[in-house]
N, CA, C and O atoms as a DFTB+ gen file, in Angstrom:
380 C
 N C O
     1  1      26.078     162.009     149.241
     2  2      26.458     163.140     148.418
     3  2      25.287     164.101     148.270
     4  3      25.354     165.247     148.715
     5  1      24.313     163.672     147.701
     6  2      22.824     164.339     147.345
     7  2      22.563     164.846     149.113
     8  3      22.397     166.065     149.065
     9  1      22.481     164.429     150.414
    10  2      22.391     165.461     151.328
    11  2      23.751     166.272     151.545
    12  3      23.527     167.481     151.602
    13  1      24.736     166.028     151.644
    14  2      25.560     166.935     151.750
    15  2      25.415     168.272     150.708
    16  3      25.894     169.306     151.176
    17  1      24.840     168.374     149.410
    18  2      24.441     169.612     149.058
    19  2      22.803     170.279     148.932
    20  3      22.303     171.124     148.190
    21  1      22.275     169.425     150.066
    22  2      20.933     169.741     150.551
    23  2      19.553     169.055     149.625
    24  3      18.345     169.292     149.652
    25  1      20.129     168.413     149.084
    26  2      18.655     167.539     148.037
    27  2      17.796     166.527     149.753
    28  3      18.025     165.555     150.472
    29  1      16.887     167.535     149.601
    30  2      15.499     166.461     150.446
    31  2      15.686     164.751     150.495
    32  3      15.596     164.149     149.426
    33  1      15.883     164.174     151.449
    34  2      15.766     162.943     151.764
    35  2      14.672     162.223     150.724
    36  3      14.959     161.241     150.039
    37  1      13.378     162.876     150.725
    38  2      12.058     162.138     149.899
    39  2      12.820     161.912     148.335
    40  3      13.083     160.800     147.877
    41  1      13.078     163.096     147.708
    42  2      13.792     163.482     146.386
    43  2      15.219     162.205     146.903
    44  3      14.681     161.192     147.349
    45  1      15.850     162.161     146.908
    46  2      16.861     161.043     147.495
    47  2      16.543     159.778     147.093
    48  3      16.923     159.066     146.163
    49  1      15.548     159.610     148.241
    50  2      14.619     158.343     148.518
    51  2      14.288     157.867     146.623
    52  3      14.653     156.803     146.122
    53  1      13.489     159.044     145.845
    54  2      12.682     158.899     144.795
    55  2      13.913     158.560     144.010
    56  3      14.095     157.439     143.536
    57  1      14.674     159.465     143.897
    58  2      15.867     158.915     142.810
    59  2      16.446     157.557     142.412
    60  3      16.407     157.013     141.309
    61  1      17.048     157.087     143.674
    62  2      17.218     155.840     143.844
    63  2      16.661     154.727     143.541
    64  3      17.208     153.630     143.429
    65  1      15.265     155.070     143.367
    66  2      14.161     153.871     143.311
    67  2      14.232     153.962     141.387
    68  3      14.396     153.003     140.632
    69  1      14.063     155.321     141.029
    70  2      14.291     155.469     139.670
    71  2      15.642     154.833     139.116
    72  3      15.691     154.123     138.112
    73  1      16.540     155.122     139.769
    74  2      18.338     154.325     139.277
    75  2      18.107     153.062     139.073
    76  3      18.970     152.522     138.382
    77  1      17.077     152.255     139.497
    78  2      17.408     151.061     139.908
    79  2      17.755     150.094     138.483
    80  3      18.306     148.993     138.486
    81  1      17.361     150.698     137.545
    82  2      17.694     150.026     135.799
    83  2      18.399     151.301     135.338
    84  3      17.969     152.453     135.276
    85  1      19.630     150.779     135.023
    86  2      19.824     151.711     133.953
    87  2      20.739     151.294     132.980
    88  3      21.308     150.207     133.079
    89  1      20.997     152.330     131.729
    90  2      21.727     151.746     130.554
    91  2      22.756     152.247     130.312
    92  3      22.363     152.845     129.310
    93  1      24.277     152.649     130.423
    94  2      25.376     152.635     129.899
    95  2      25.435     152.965     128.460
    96  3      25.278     152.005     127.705
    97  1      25.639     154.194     127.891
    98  2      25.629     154.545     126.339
    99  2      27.027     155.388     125.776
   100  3      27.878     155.958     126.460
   101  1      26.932     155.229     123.987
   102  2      27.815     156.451     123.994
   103  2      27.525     157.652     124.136
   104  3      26.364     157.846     123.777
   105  1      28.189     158.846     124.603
   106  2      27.710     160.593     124.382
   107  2      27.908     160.950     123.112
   108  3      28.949     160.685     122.511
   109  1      26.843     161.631     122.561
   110  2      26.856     162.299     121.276
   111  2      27.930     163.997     121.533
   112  3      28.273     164.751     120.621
   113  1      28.261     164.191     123.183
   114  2      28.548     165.484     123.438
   115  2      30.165     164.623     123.440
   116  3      30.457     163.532     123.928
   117  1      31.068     165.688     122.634
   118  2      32.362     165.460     122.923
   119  2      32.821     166.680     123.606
   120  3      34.011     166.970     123.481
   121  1      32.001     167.490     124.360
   122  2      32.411     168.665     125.629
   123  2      32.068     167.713     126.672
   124  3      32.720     167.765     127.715
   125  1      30.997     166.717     126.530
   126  2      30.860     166.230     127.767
   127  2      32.303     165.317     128.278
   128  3      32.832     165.277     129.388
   129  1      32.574     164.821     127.354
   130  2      33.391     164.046     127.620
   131  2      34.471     164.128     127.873
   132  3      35.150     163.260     128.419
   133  1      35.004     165.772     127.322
   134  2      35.759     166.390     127.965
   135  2      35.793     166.898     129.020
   136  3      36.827     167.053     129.671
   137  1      34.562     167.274     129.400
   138  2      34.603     167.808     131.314
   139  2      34.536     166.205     131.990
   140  3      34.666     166.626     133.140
   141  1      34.465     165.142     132.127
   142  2      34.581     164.084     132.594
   143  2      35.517     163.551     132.515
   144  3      35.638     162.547     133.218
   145  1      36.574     163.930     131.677
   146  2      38.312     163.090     131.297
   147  2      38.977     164.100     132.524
   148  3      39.774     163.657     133.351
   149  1      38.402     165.883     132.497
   150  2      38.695     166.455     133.482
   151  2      38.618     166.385     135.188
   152  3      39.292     166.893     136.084
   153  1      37.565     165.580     135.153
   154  2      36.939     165.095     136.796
   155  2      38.166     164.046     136.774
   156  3      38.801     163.834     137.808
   157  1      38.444     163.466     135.688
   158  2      38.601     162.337     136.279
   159  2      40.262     162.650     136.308
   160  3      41.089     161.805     136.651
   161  1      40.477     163.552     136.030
   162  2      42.466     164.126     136.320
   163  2      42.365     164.601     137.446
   164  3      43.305     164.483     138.231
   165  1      41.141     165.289     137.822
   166  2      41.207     165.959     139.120
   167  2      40.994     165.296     139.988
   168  3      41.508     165.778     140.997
   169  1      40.245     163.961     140.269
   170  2      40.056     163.368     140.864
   171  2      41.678     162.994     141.278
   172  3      42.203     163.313     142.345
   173  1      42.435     162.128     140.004
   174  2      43.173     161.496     140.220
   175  2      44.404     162.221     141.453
   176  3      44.926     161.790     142.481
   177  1      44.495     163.706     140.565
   178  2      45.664     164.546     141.553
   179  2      44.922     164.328     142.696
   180  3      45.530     163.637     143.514
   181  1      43.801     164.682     143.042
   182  2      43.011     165.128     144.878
   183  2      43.477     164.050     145.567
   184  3      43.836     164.060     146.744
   185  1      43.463     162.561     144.377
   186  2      43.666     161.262     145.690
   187  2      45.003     161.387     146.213
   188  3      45.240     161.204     147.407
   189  1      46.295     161.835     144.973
   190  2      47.854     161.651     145.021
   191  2      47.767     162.553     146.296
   192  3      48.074     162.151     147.419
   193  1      47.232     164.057     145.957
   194  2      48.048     164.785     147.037
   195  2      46.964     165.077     148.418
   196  3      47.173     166.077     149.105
   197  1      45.897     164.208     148.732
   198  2      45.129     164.419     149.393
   199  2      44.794     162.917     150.208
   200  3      43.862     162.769     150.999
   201  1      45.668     161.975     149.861
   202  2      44.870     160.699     150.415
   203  2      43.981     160.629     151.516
   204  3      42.838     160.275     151.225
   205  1      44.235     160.897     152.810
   206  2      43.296     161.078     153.646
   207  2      41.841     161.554     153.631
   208  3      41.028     161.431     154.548
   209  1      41.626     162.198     152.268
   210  2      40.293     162.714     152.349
   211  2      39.351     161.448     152.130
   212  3      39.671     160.392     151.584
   213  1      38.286     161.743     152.605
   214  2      36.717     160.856     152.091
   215  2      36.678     161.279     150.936
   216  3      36.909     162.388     150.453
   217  1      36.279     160.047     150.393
   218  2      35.427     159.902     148.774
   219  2      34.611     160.764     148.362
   220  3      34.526     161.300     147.257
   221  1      33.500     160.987     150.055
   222  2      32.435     162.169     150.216
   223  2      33.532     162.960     150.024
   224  3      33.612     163.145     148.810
   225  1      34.501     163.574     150.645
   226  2      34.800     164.568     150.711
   227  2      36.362     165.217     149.599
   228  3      37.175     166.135     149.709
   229  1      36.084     164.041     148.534
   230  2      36.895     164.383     147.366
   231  2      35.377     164.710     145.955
   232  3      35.509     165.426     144.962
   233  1      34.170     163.976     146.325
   234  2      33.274     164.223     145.539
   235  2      32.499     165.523     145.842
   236  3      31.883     166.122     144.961
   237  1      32.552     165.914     147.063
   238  2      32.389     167.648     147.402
   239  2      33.193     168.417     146.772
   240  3      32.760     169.350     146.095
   241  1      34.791     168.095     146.916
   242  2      35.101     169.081     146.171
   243  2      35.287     169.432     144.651
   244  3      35.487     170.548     144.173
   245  1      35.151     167.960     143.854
   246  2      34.708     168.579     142.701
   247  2      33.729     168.531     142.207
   248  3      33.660     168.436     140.981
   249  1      32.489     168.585     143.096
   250  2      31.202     169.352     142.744
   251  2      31.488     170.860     142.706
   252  3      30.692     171.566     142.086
   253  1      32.532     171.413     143.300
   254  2      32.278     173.073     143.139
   255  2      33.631     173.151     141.986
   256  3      34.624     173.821     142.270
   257  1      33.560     172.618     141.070
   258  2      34.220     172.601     139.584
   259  2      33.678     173.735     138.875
   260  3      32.472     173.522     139.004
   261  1      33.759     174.560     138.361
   262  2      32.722     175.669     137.002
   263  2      32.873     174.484     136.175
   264  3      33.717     173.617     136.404
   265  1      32.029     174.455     135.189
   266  2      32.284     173.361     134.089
   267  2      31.289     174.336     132.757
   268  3      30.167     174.843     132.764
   269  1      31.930     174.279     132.158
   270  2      31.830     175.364     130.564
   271  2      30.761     174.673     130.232
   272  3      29.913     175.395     129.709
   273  1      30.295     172.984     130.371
   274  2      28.881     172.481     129.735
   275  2      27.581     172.850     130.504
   276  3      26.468     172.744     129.989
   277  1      27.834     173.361     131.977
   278  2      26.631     173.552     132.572
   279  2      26.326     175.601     132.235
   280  3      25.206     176.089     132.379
   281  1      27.476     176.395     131.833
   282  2      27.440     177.349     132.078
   283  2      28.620     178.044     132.839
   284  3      28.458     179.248     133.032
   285  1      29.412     177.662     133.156
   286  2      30.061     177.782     134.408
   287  2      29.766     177.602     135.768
   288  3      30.447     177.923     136.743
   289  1      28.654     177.044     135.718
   290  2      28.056     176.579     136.766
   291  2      28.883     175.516     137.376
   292  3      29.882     175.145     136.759
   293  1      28.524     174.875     138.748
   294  2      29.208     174.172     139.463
   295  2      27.789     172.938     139.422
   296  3      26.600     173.238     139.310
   297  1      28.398     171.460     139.555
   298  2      27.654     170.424     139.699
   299  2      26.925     170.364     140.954
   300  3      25.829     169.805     140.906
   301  1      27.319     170.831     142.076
   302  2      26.819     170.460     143.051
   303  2      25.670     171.587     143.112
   304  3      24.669     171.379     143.797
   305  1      25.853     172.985     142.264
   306  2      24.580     173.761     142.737
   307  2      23.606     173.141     141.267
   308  3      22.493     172.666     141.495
   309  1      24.041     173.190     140.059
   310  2      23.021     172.462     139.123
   311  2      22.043     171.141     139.547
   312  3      20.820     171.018     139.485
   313  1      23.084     170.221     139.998
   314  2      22.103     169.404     140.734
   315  2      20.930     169.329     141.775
   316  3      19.960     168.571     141.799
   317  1      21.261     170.223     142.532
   318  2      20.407     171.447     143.318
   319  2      19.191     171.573     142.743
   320  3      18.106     171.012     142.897
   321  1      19.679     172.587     141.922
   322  2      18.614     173.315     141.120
   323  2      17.581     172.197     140.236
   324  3      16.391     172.416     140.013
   325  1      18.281     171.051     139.830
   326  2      17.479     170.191     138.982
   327  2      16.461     169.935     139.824
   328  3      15.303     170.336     139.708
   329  1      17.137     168.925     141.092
   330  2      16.044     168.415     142.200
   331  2      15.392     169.725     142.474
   332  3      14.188     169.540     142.297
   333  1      15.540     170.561     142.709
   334  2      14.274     171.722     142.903
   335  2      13.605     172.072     141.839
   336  3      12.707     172.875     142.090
   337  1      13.727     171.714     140.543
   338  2      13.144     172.508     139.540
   339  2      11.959     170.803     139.376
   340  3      10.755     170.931     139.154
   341  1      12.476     169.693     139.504
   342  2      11.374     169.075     139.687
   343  2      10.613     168.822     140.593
   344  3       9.508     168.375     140.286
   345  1      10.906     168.997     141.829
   346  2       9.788     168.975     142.913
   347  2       8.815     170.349     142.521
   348  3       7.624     170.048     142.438
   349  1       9.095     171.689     142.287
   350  2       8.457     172.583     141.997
   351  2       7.286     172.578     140.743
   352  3       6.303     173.297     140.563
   353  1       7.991     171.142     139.765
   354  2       7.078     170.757     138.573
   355  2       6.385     169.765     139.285
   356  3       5.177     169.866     139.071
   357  1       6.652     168.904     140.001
   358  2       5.753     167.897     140.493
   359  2       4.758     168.680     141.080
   360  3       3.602     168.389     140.774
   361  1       4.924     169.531     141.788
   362  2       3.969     170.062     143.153
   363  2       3.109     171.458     142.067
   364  3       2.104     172.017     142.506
   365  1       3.511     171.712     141.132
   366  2       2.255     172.139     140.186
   367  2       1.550     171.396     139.275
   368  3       0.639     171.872     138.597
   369  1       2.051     169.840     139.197
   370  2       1.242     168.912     138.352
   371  2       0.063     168.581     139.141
   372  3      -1.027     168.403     138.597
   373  1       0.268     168.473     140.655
   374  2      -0.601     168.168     141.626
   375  2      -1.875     169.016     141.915
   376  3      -3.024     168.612     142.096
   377  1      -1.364     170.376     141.915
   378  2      -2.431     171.438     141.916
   379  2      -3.942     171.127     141.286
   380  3      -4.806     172.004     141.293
């Protein structure tokens, strides 16, 4: 998923190694949880009327969702932007 919307292999690589613990909580955001009850309707229709697609290629398309919690922004370019906004902080911590 992370190369299909262009996140660097290294950034990839790094993430993963970071995932490797993690914790399961409640959200204090009840918008969040509303754009996620939403993925997860959209998901559901894409599989009914789309079966043939890849997983990759049902999780592409609702990365280009607007979602009212990012801005109207879309997940797949926010995520983007995150992984670039920290390699750009890493690579001035280094300086």
């Amino acid at each position: 998923m992370l190369v299909s919307i262009g996140v660097p292999v290294d950034d990839i690589v790094a993430e993963r190694h970071a995932m490797q613990h993690w914790v399961v909580g409640k959200t204090a955001s009840r918008s969040i949880l509303g754009s996620l009850n939403d993925m997860v309707f959209q998901l559901q229709v894409g599989l009914t009327h789309f079966p043939d697609r890849t997983l990759l290629a049902h999780s592409l398309w609702l990365a280009k969702t607007p979602m009212k919690v990012i801005e109207y922004g879309t997940p797949d370019r926010a995520t983007a932007a995150a992984f670039a906004t920290h390699r750009a902080l890493s690579a001035a911590r280094s300086e």
